[in-house]
N, C-alpha and C positions, 0 to 999 in steps of 0.2 A: 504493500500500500504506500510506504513513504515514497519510493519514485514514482510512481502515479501523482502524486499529491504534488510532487515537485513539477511532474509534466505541466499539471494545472495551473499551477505558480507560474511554469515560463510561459503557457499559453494567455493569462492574463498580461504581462509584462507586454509580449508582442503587443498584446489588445492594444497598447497603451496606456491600461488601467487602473494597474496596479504596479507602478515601477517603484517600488521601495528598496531606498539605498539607503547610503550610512546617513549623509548630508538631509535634512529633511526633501521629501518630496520637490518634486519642480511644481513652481504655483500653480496652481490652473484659478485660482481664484484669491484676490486681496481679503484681507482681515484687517478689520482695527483693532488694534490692540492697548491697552493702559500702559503705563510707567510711569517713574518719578520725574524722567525727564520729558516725557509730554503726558501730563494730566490729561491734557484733554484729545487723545488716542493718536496715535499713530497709524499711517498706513500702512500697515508690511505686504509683501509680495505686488505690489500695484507697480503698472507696466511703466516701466523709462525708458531714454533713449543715454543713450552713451555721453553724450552732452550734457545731459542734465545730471549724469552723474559728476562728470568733470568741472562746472561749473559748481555745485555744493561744494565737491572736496576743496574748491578754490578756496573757501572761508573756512573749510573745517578749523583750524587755528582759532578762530576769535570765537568759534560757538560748537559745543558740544551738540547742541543739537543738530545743527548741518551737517557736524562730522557723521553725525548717525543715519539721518536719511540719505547724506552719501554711500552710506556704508550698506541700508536698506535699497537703495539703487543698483550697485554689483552684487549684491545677493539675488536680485532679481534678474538680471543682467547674465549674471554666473550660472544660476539655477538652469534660462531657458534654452544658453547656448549651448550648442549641436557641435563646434568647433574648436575640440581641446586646445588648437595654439590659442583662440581668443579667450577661453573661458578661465586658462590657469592667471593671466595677466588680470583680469577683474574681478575674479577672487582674491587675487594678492592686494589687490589695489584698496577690494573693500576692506578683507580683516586686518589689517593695520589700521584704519581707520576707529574700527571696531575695537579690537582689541586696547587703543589707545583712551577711546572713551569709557570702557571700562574699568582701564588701572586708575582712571582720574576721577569717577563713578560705581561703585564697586556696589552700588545699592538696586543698578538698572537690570534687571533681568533683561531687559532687549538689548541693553549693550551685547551682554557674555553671551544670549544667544544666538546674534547674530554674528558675534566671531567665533562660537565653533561650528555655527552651517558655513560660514566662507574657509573657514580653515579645510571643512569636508572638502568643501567644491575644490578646495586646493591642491588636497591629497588627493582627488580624484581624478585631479588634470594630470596631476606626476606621481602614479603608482611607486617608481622606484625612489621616488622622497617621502612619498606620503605616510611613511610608518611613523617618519621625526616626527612628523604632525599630530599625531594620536594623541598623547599626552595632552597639547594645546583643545584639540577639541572634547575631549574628559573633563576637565579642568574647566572650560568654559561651560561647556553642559551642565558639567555639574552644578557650579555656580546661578545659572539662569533655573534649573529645576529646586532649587531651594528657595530662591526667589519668589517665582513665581511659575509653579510645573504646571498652569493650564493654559498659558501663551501658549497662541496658537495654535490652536486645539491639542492641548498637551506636548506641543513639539520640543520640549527642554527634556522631557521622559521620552519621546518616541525618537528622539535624535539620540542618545544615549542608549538606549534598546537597539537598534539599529548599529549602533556602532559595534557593540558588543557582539552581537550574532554577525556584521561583518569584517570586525578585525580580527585577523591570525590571533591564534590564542598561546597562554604563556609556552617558551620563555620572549619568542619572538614578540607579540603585543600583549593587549589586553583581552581579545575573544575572548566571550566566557558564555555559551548559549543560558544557562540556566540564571545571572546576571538579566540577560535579555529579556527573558521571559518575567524576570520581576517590574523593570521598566516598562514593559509594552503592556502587562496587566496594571498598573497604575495610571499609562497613557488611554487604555480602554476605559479603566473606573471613572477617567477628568473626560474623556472627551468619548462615550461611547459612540455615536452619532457619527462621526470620522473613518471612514473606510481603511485609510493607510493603517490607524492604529490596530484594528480585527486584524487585518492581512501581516500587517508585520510581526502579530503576537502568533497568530496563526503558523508563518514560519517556523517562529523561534521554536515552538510549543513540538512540528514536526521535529528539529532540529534533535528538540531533547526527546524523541522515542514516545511524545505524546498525540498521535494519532487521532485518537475521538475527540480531543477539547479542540486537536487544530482544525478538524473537521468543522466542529460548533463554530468557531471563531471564522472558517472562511465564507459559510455559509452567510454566517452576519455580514461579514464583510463585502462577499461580492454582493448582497442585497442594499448595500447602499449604494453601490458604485450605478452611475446614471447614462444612458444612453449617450452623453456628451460627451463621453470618451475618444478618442480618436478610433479604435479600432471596436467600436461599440458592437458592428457584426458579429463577434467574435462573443459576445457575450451568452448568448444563446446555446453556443458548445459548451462552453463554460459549464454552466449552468446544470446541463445533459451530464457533463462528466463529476463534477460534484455529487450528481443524483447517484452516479455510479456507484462510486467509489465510498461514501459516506451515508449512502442512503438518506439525504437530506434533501430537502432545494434551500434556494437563497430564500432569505428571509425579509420580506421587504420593511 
């Protein structure tokens, strides 16, 4: 059953549905979100243009908050780019930015969050650098999920879950699946209503030898997932092969 189950995983992935990586998700939709440094919400994942990130970072100096919506810019930036030479350079460009407002604000959960999603993007542009970077985004996850673990829709737990089920595990990194499975069931209990987080708990859950909960778990999950998907076709098999395999359907 667990390769079966993995089948289903890669067949949503192709879908374009469910592409759950260390880095949170790529946006497919902005959120506002709270902090000390914008009471009055922020917009995380909302579309930029490369200009407009370059023009914020211009002030990042005289205002923490600029630094940070620049920094919210290459994350968004970084997230949707397809093109590893562009996507490592606007990941670097934001989490310096980010990581800076956070040493200077160490109370912002959207700071620390936002520099270990650019750090992911970072490690994900350069596999063979990306393990130095593991630490940076632990440390910063960590930091934004004590904060504040329901930014997001829980993305300080479900980025940290995610890490852990896809970083090499000791002595080489930190992997640790059963680590993952406590994060992604904490990122379920803040945000159940969020597909990434079913799906990714769902893996972890296969990962550790637990079959029927990750069955439960994807069932929830692909039943939120919405025709708006890019390979939404695809959902329908899905669907069929879940009924298989777990004798479930999705759950709407």
């Amino acid at each position: 059953m667990k390769a079966a189950l993995a089948s289903l995983f890669a067949l949503l992935v192709l879908a374009g549905c469910a592409a759950v990586q260390t880095p949170p998700p790529a946006p497919s939709a902005a959120v506002t979100v709270t902090d000390p440094l914008f009471p009055g919400g922020f917009f995380l994942w909302a579309p930029y243009t490369r200009a407009e990130a370059e023009s914020l970072a211009a002030h990042a100096a005289d205002s923490p908050q600029e630094a940070l919506e620049a920094a919210g810019c290459y994350a968004t930036l970084a997230a949707t780019s397809v093109d590893p030479a562009q996507k490592g350079p606007l990941a670097e460009a934001g989490r310096k930015l980010a990581l800076d407002v956070a040493s200077a604000h160490p109370d912002s959960a959207l700071a620390h969050y936002l520099a270990a999603a650019l750090t992911g993007y970072a490690a994900e542009s350069t596999p063979l650098a990306g393990l130095s970077l593991v630490p940076v985004i632990e440390r910063e996850g960590a930091a934004a999920a004590r904060l504040n673990p329901a930014l997001d829709h829980a993305g300080p737990e479900r980025l940290l879950g995610l890490l852990y089920l896809r970083a090499p595990g000791i002595p080489l990194s930190v992997g640790d699946s059963a680590k993952a499975v406590d994060h992604l069931e904490r990122a379920v209990s803040l945000a159940p209503d969020f597909a990434e987080n079913r799906l990714g708990l769902a893996e972890a859950l296969l990962v550790e030898e637990e079959p029927e909960r990750a069955c439960t778990e994807l069932a929830a999950g692909l039943g939120l997932l919405t025709p708006s998907c890019p390979g939404s076709s695809q959902l329908p098999r899905a669907a069929a092969l879940l009924k298989t395999l777990c004798g479930q359907t999705a759950k709407p």
